[in-house]
KOLGU-695652 format. One line per field, with one value per residue: residue in three letters; x, y, z of N, C-alpha, C in turn; chain; residue number from 0. Coordinates in Angstrom, 3 decimals. Layout:
# KOLGU-695652
aa <- [Ala_...]
npx <- [X_...]
npy <- [Y_...]
npz <- [Z_...]
capx <- [X_...]
capy <- [Y_...]
capz <- [Z_...]
cpx <- [X_...]
cpy <- [Y_...]
cpz <- [Z_...]
ch <- [A_...]
i <- [NUM_...]
This chain:
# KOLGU-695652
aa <- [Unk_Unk_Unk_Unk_Unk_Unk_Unk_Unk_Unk_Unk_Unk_Unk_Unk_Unk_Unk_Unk_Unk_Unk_Unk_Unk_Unk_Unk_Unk_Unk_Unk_Unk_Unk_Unk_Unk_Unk_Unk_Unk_Unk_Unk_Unk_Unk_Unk_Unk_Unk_Unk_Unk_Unk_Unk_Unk_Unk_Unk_Unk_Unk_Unk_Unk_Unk_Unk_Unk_Unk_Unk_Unk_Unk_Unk_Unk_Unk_Unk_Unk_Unk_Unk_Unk_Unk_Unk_Unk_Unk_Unk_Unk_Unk_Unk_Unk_Unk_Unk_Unk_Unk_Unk_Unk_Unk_Unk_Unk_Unk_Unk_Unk_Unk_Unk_Unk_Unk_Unk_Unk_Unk_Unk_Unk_Unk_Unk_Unk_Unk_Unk_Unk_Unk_Unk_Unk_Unk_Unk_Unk_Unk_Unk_Unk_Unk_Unk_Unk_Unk_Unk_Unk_Unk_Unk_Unk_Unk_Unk_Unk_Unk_Unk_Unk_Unk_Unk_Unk_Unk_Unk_Unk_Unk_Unk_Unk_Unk_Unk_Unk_Unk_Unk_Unk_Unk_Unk_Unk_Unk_Unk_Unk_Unk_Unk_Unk_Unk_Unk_Unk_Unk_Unk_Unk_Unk_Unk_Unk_Unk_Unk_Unk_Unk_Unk_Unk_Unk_Unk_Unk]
npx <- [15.581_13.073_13.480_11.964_12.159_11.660_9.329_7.205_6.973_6.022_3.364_2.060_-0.654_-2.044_-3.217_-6.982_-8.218_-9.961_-13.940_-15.421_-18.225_-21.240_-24.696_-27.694_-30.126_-32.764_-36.207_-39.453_-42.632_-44.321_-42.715_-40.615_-38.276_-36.524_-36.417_-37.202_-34.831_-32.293_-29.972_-29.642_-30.436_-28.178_-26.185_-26.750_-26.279_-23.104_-21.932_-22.224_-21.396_-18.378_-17.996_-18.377_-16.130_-13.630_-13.909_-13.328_-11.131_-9.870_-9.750_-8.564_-6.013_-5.176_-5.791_-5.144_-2.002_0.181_-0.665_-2.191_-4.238_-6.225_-8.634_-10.054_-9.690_-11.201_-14.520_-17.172_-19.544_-18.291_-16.463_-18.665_-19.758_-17.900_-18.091_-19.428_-21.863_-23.230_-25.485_-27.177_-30.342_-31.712_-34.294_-37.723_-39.844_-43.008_-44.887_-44.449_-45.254_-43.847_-41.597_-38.429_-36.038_-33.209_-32.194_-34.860_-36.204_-39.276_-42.434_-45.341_-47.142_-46.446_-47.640_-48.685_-47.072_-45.699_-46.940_-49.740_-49.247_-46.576_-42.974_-39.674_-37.327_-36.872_-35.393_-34.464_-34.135_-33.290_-33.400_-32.106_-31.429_-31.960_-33.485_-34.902_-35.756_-38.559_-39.313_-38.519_-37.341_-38.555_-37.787_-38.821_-37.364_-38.355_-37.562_-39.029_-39.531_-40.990_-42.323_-41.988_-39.264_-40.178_-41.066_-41.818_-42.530_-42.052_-42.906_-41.964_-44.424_-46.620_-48.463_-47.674_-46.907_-48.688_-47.255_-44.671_-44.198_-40.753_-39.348]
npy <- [82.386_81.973_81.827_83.350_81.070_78.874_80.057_80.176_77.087_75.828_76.976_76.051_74.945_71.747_69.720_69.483_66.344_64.360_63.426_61.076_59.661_58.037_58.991_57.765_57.044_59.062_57.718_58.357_56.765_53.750_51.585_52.727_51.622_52.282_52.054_53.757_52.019_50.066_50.370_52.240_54.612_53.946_55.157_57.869_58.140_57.533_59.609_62.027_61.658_61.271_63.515_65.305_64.619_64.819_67.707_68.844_67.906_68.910_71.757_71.618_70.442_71.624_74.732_75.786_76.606_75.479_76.453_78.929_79.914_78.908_76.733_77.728_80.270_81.196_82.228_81.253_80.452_80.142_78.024_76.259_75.562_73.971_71.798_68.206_68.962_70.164_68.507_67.737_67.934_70.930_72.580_72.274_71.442_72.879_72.757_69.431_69.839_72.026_71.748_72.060_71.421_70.485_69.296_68.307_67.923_66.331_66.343_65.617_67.757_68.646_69.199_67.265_64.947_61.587_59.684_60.863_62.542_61.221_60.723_62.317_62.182_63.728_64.183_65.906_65.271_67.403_68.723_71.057_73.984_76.849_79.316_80.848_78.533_76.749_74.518_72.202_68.486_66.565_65.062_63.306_61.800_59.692_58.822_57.722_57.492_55.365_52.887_52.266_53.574_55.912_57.433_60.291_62.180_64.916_66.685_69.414_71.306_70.180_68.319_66.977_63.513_60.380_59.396_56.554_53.218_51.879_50.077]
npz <- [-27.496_-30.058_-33.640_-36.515_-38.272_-36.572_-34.810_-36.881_-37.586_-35.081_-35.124_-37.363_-39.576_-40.133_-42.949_-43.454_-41.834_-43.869_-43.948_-44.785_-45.850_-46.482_-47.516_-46.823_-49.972_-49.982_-50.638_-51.619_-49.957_-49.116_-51.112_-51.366_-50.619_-48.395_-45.372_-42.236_-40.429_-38.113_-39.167_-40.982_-39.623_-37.603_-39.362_-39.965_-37.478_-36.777_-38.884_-37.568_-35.244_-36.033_-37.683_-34.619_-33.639_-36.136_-36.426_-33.368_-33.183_-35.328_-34.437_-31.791_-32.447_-34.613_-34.754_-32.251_-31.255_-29.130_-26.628_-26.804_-27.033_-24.692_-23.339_-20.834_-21.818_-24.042_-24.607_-22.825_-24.338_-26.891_-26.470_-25.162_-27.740_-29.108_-27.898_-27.547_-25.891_-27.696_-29.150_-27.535_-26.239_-24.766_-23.747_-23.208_-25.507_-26.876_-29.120_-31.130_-33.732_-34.407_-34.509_-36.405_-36.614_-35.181_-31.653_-29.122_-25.896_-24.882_-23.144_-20.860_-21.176_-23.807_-27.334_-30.040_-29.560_-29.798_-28.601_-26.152_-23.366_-22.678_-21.725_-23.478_-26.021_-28.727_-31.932_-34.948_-38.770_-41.095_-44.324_-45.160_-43.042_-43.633_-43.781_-45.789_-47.436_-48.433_-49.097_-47.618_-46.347_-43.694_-41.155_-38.386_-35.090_-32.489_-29.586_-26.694_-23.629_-22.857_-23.810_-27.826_-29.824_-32.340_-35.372_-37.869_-40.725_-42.956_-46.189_-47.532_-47.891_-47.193_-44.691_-41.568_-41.286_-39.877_-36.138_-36.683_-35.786_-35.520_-37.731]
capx <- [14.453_13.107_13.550_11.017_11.489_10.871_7.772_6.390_6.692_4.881_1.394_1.854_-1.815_-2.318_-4.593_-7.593_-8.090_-11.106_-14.359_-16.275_-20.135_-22.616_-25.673_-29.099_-30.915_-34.054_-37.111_-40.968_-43.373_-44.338_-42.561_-39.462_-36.525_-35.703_-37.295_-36.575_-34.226_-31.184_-28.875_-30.052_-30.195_-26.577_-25.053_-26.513_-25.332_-21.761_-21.650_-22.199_-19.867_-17.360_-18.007_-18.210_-14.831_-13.062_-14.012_-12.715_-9.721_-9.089_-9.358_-7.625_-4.393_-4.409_-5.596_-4.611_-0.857_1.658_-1.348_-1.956_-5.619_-7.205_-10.135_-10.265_-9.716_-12.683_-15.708_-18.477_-20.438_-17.794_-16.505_-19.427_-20.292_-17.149_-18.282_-20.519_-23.137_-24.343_-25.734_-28.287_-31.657_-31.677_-35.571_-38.502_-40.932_-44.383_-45.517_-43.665_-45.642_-43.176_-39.542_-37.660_-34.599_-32.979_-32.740_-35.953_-37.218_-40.995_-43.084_-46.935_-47.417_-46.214_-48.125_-48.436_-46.240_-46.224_-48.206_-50.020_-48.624_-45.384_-41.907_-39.171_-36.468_-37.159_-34.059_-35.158_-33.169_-33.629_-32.294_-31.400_-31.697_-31.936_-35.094_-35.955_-36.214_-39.923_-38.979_-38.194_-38.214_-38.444_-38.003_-38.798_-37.043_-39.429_-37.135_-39.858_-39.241_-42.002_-42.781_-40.840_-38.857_-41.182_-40.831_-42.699_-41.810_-42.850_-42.607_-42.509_-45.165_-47.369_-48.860_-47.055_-47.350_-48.546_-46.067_-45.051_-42.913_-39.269_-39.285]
capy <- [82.998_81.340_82.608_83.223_79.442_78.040_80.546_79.539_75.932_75.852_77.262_75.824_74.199_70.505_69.553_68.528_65.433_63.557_62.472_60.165_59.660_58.086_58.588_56.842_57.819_58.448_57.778_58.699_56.046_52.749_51.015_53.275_50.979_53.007_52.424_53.749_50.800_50.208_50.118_53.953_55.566_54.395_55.621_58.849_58.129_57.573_60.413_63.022_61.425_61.415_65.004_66.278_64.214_65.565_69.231_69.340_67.125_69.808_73.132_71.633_70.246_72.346_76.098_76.121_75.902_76.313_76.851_80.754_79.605_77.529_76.742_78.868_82.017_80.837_82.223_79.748_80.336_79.523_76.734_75.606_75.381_72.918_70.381_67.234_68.889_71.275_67.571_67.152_68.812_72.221_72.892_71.248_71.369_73.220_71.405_68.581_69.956_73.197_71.573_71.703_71.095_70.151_68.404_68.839_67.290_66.885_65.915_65.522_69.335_69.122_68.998_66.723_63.558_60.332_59.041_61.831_62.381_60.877_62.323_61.559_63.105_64.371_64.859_65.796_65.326_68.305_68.697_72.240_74.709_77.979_79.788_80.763_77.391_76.381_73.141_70.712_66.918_67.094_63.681_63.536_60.712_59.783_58.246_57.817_57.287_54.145_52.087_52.126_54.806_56.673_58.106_60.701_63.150_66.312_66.370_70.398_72.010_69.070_68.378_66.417_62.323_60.190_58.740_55.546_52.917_51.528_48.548]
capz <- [-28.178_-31.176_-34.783_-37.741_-39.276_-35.631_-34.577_-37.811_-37.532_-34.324_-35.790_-39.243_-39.793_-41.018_-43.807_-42.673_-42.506_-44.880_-43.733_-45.738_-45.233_-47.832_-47.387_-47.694_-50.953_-49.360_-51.213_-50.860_-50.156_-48.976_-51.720_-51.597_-50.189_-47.543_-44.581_-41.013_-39.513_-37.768_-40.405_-41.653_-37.878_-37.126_-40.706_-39.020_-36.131_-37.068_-39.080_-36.448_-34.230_-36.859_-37.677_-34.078_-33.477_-36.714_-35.728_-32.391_-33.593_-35.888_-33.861_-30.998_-32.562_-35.859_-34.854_-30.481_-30.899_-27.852_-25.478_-27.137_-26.949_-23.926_-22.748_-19.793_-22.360_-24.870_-24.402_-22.301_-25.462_-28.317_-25.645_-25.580_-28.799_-29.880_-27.301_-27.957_-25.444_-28.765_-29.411_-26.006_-25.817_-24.098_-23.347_-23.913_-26.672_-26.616_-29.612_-31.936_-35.150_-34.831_-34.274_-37.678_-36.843_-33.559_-30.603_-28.299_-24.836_-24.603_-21.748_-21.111_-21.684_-25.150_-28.226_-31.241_-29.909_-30.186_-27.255_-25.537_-21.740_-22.397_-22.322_-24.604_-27.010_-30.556_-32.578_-36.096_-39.875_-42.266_-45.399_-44.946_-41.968_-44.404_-43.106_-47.017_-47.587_-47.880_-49.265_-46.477_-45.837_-42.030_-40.531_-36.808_-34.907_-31.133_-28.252_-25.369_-21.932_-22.554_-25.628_-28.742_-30.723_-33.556_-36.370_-38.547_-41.608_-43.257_-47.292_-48.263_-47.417_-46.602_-43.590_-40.715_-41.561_-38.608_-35.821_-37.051_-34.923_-36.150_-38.170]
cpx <- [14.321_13.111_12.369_10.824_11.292_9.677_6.781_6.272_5.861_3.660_1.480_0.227_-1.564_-3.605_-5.375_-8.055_-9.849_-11.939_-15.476_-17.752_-20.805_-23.978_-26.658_-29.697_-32.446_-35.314_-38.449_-42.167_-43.342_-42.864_-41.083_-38.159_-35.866_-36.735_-36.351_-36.335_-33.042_-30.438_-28.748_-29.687_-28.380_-25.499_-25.097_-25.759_-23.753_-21.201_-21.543_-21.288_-18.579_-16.917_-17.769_-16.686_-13.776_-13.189_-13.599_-11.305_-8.912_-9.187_-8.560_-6.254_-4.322_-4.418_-5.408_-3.263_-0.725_0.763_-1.716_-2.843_-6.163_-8.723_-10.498_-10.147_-10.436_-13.152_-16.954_-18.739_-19.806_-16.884_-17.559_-20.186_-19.090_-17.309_-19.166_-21.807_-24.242_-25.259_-26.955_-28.951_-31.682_-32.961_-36.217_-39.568_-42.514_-45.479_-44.505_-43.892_-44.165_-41.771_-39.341_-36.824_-34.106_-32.612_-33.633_-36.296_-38.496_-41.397_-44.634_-47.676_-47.718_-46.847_-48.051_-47.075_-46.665_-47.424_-48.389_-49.707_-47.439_-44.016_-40.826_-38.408_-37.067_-35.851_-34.949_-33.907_-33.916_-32.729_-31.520_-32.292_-32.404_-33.498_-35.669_-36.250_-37.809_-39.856_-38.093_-38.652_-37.479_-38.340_-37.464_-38.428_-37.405_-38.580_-37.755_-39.238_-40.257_-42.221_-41.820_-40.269_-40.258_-40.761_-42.010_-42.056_-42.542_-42.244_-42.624_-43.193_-46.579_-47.672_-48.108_-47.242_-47.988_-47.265_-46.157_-43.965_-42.157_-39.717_-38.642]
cpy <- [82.369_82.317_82.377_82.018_78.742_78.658_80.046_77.877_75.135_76.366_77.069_74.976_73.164_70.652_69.179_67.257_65.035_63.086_62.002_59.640_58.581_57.740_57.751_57.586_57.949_58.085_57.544_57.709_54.842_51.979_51.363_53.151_51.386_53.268_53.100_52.525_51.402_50.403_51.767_54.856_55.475_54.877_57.123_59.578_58.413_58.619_61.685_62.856_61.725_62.938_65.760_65.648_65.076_67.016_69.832_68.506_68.705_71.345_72.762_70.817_71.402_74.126_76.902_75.496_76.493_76.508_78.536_81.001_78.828_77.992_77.523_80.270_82.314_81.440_81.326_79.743_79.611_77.853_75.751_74.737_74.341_71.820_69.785_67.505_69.919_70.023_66.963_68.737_70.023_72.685_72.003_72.387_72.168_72.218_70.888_69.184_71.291_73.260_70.898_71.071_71.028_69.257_68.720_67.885_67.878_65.950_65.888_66.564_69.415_68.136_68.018_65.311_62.373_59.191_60.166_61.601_61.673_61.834_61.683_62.607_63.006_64.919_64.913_66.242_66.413_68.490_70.106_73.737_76.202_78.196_80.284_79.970_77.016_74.611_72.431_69.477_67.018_65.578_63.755_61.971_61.024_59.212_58.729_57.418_55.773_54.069_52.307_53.374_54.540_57.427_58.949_62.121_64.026_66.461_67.836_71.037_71.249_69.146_67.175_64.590_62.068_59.509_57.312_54.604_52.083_50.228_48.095]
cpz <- [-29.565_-32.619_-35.304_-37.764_-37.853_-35.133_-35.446_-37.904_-36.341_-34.598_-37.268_-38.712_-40.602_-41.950_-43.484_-42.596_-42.903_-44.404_-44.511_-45.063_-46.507_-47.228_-48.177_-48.628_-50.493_-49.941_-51.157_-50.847_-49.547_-49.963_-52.085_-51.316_-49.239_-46.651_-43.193_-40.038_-38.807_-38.065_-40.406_-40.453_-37.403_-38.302_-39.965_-38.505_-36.216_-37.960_-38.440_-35.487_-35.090_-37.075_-36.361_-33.805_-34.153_-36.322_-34.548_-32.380_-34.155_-35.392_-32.821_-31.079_-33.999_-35.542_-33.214_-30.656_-29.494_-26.746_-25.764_-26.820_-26.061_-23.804_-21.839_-20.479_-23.075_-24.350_-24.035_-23.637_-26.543_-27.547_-25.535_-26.731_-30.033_-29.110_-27.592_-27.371_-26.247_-28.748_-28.512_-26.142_-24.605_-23.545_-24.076_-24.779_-26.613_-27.366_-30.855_-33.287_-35.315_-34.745_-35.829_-37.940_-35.357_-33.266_-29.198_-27.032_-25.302_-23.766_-21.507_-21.366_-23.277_-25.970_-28.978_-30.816_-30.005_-29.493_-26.479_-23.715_-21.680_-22.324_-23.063_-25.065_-28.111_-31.225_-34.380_-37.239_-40.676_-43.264_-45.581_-43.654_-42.377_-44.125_-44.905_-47.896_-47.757_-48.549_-48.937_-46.811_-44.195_-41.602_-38.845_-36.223_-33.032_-30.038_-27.180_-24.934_-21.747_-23.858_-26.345_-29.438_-31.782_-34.735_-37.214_-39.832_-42.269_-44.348_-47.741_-47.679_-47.243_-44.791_-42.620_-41.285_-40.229_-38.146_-36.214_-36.248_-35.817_-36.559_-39.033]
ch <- [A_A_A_A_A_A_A_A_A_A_A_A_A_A_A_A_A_A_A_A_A_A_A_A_A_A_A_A_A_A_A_A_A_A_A_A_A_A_A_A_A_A_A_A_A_A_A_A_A_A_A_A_A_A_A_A_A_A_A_A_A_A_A_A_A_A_A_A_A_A_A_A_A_A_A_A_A_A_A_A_A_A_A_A_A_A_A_A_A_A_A_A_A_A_A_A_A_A_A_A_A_A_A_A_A_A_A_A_A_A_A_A_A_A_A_A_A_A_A_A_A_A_A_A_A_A_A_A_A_A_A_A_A_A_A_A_A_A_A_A_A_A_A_A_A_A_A_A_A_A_A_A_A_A_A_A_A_A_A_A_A_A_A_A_A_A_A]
i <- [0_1_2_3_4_5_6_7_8_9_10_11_12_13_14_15_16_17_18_19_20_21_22_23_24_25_26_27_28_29_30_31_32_33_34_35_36_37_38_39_40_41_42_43_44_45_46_47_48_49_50_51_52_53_54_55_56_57_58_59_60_61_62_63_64_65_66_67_68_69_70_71_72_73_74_75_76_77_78_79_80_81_82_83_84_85_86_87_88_89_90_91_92_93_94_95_96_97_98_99_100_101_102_103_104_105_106_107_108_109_110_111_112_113_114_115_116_117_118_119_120_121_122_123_124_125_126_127_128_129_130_131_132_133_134_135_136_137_138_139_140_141_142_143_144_145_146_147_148_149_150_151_152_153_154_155_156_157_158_159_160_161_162_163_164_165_166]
C-alpha cells in the first residue's frame, strides 16, 4: 500500500509548458501591409494546432494520473470537447452575413457567400467572442468546394466588406 509521499507524487502536476505565438499586426486598408496570404493563414494555422496539442498534452499527462480519469468515464460532451473535432463544422450556415465566430458549412441554400450555389467551409477570426462586445473585426476565411479560397471582413459595426480571393 503506498504512503502519503508516494500517493502524492503520482498526481503532482507539471508546469505547463510555454506556447509562443506572434501574431500579425493587422492593419486597415489597401495600403496596410498585411494582406491575406500564405504566410498569415499558416501562423494561424500553427497556432491552433499548437494550442489544441498543448491542451490535451496537458490534461492528459498532467491532471489524468494512474488512470483515476479515462475516457470511457468523461462525459461524451466534456470528451468531446478536448478533441481536435471542436475544430470541424457541425451544421450548416443559413446565412454567412450572421457567423461571428466559428466554424460553419454552407451550401447553395445559404446566404451571403462567396459564389452563390456553392458549398464550402467558413471558418471565421474574431478578436473576441464576448457577446457585449459591439466592437469586432470579423474576418471570414471561404474554402469552396470550386474556385479559390475567399476572404472578407467586418470592421465594428460596419457593414460586411465584399468576398475577395487570396493573394
Amino acid at each position: 500500500m503506498p504512503n502519503d509521499q508516494t500517493a502524492h507524487a503520482d498526481t503532482a502536476q507539471t508546469a505547463p509548458e510555454e506556447i509562443t505565438y506572434t501574431p500579425t499586426v493587422w492593419q486597415d486598408g489597401e495600403d496596410g501591409g498585411t494582406p491575406i496570404n500564405a504566410a498569415n493563414l499558416n501562423n494561424i494555422e500553427k497556432a491552433i494546432v499548437a494550442l489544441v496539442e498543448h491542451t490535451t498534452k496537458q490534461v492528459v499527462n498532467s491532471m489524468i494520473a494512474n488512470d483515476a480519469v479515462t475516457s470511457e468515464k468523461l462525459a461524451p460532451t466534456v470528451r468531446d470537447s478536448l478533441s481536435q473535432d471542436t475544430l470541424v463544422a457541425h451544421h450548416t450556415a443559413a446565412d454567412l452575413n450572421d457567423v461571428i465566430s466559428g466554424v460553419v458549412i454552407y451550401d447553395p441554400d445559404t446566404d451571403n457567400t462567396p459564389k452563390a450555389g456553392s458549398y464550402g467551409v467558413c471558418v471565421v477570426v474574431v478578436n473576441t467572442v464576448d457577446p457585449t462586445v459591439t466592437h469586432k473585426w470579423i474576418t471570414q476565411l471561404s474554402f469552396s468546394t470550386t474556385g479559390y479560397p475567399s476572404w472578407r471582413r467586418k470592421v465594428n459595426m460596419g457593414a460586411w466588406g465584399d468576398w475577395l480571393p487570396f493573394s
